[in-house]
N, C-alpha and C positions, 0 to 999 in steps of 0.2 A: 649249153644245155637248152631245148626247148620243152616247155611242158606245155602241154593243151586240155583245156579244159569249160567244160559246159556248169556255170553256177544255175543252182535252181532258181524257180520266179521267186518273187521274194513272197510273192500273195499267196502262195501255195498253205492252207493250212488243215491237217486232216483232222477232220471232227468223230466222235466217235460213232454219229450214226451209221457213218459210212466209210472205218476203219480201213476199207482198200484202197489202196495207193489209185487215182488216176492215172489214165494216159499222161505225161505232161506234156507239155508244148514245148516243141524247141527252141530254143531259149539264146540262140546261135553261141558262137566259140570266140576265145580272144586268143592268142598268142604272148605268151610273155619269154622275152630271152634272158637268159640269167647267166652274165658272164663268168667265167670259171679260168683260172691260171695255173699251172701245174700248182702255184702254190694252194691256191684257195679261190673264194670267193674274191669277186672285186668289190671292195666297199665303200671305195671312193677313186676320183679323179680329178686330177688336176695337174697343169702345165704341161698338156700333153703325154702324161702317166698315168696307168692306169693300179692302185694301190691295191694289192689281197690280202687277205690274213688267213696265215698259213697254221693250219688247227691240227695240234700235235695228233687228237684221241681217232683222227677221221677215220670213218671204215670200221675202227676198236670199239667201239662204245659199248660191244656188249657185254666184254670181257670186265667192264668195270659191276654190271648186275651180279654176274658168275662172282665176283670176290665181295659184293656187300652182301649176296645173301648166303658165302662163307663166314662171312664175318659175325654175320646175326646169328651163325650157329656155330662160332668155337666156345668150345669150354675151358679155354685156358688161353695165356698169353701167348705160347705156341702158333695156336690158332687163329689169333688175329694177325700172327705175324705173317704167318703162310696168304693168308685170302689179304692182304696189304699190297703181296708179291703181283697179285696175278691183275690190281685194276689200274686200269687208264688213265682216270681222272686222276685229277689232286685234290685235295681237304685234308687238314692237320685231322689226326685221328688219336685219340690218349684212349688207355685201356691200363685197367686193373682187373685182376683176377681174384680172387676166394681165398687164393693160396699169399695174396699181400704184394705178389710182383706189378709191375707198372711199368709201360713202355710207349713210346708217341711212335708217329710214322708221318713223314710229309710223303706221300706214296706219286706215283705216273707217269704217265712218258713225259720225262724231262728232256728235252734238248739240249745237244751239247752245241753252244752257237760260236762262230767263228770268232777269235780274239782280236782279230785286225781291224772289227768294223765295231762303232757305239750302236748296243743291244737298243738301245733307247728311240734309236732311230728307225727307220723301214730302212731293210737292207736294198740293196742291188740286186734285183730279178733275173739277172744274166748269167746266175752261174759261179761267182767267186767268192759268193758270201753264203753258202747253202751250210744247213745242220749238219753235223758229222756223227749222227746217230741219238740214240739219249743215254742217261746215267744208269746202269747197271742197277739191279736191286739193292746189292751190296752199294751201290755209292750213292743211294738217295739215304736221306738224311735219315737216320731214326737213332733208335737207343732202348733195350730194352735194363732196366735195376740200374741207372745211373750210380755212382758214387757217389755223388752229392743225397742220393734217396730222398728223390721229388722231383716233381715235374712242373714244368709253368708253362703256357700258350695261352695268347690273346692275338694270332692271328700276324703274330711278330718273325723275321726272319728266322728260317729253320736253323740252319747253321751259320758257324760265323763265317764272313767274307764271302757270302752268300747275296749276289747281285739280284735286283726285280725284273732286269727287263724292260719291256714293254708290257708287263705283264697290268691287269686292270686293276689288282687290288693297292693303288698309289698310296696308302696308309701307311705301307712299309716304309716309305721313304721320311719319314719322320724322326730317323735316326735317333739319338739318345732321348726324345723325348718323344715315344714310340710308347702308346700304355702300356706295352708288356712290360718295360723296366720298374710300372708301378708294381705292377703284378709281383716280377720276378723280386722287389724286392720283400713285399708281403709273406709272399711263400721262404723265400730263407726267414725272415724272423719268425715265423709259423714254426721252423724248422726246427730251430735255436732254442726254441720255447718248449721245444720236445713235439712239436703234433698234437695228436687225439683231437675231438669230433669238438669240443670247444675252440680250441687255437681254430683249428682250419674254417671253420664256418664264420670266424670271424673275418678271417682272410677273403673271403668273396662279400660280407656285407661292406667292408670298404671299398673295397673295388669296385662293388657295384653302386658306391655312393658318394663316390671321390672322382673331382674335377682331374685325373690322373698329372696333369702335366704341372698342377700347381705344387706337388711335394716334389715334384723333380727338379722345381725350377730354386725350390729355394735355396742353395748354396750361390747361383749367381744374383739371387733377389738382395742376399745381405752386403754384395758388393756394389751394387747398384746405391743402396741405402745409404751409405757411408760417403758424404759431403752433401745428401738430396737434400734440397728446401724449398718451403714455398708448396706451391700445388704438388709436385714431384712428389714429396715427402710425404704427402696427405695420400695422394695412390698409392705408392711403395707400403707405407705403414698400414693402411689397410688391406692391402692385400698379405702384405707380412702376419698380418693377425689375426688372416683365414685360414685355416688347414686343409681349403679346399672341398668341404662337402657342402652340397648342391641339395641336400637331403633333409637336413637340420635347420627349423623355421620355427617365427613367432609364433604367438597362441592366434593369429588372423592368418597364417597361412606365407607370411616372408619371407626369402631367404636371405641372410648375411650381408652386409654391405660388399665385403670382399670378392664375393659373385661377381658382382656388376662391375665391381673396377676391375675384374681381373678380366674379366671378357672385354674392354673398354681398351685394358692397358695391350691384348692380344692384335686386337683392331688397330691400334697407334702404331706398334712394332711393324707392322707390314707397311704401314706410310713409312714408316723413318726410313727401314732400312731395304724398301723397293719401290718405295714414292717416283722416283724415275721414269719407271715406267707406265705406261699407258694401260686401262682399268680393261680393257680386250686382253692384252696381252697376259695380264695377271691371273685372269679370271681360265687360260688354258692352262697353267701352270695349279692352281688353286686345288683340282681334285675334290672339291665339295669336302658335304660332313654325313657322315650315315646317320639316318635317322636311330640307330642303334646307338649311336653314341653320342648324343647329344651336346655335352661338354666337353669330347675329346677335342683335339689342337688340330687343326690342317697341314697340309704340307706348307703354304706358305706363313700361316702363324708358326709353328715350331722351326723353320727353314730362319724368321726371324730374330726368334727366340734362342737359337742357335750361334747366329754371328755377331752380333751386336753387342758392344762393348759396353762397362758399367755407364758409360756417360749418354750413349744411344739409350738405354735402359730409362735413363733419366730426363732426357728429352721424351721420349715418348712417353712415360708417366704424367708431363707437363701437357700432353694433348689429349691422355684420356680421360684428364679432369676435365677439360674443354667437354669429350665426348659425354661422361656421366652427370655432369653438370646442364648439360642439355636437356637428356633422357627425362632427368627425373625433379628438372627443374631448381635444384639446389646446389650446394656447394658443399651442403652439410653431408656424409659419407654415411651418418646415422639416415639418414632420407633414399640412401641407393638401394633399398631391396624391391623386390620383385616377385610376384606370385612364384609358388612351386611347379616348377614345369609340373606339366600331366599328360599321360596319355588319353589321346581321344577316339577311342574305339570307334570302328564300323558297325553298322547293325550286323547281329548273327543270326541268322535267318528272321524269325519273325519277334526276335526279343533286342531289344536296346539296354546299354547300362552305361552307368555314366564313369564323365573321364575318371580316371584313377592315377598315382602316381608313377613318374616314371623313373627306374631304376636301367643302370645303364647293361644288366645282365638279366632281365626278365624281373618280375614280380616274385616267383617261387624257387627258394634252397633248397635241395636233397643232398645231403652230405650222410655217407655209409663209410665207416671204418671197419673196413674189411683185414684179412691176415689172422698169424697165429694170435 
């Protein structure tokens, strides 16, 4: 593809005395080439390869407008099911109706990719590794009135045995300690407990105030425990003795000792059990943290937290005493807190306000119990 094109002066600025546009001056033309591969763009090269990314929606994209603004006008589950049908994109989508039913949808053109070659990698541009269509509406994932009667999504695998890909949202890969098991397990005891508009609204102030991976961990935390001493024991037990919220602070504004060694103790796990490798290499593997989730675990913090047996557990508790003993200048566990994270707002147009706390699902609940 070549596109041509004349940028205006940059000096050009129409005032309003004299509202009509000028002659302008020609301003001459550049050429930019933009390579293109049957698959896609080129977005990188290297070793004498040229790499694209082959974009499932190309060409469709409008077809995804045409089902979100079906969507914004069903009045019933029916009708979100149908406009889910017709768009391109993918975004987990839940809906209840008036009438009490509930139904999710991971909706799009889904690829069906070759099983001989790892999805994970860039295939072979030649021809033997090509898509063989996508998944049928019927075969993307959804469910409308489950049996279990309830729904959970925090952006976690749609269905089971349900591969990522090369896909960008690498969060998924967090396996068992993936927030949505926090979630998922909130919502069954919400369930248990019967529902109604107290149970459930409780359900999202934890979620959205809980370090999620610390209530997952604790069944391997109490095996870890059992022979720890010394500094080991002083991390393990206070992290043992945090339940995890990020939210609950002194009368100055500090949060829990447990905090700090549990982020301490996350940091130690990826030395112990990927120390090997060199801090380049880790850091392509790492996947970052969204600023949405502040507290949640990375691929290679939960990746560690994963394989490490009770005695790696306990070696690395012996070095994130080292780590919070540093931090915060002590050794005492009662001395490891830390201000309350906060969010620090942008100006909004011409008004400023100051930072506020930060919740890991927005500031604002609206919970509606709808049905007979």
């Amino acid at each position: 593809e070549v596109i041509s094109f004349r940028p205006p002066p940059s000096s050009f600025i129409p005032s309003t005395s004299n509202p009509k546009l000028p002659n302008l001056p020609e301003s001459g033309s550049r050429t930019e080439r933009i390579c293109r591969t049957v698959h896609g763009p080129v977005q990188s090269r290297a070793g004498g390869k040229a790499y694209a990314r082959r974009y499932a929606i190309w060409g469709r994209e409008l077809e995804t407008l045409e089902g979100i603004a079906d969507l914004n006008a069903a009045q019933n589950i029916a009708g979100v099911d149908a406009a889910m049908a017709k768009v391109t994109w993918n975004e987990n989508v839940v809906a209840v109706d008036e009438a009490g039913n509930i139904g999710f949808w991971h909706p799009g053109l889904l690829p069906l990719r070759p099983r001989d070659w790892d999805e994970r990698l860039p295939y072979p541009g030649t021809g033997e590794a090509e898509w063989d269509g996508f998944l049928t509406v019927a075969q993307r994932p959804h469910v409308i009135n489950p049996k279990l009667g309830y729904l959970h999504q925090w952006n976690n695998v749609p269905s089971k045995l349900w591969t990522s890909g090369d896909g960008p949202a690498r969060e998924r890969l967090n396996g068992p300690f993936h927030r949505g098991n926090y979630l998922k397990r909130a919502v069954a005891a919400a369930a248990k407990q019967g529902g109604g508009y107290e149970v459930t609204r409780n359900v999202d102030r934890i979620a959205g105030t809980t370090a999620q991976q610390r209530p997952l961990f604790t069944s391997r935390l109490k095996k870890a425990q059992k022979g720890a001493t010394g500094q080991a024991k002083i991390v393990l037990d206070t992290i043992r003795s945090w339940d995890g919220s990020y939210s609950r602070t002194t009368p100055d504004g500090k949060t829990e000792p447990g905090l700090a060694a549990w982020d301490a103790f996350k940091k130690a796990s990826i030395d112990v059990a990927l120390g090997r490798f060199s801090t380049n290499s880790l850091n392509l593997l790492e996947g970052g943290r969204s600023t949405s989730h502040e507290f949640d675990a990375t691929n290679l913090e939960s990746y560690s937290l994963r394989v490490l047996s009770p005695k790696g557990y306990r070696v690395a508790a012996e070095r994130a005493f080292r780590i919070a003993q540093k931090r915060f200048s002590s050794g005492d566990p009662q001395a490891w807190r830390s201000p309350r994270k906060m969010y620090q707002p942008t100006s909004q147009g011409a008004a400023t306000f100051k930072p506020f706390p930060f919740f890991d699902r927005g500031t604002v609940q609206h919970v509606t119990e709808l049905g007979p």
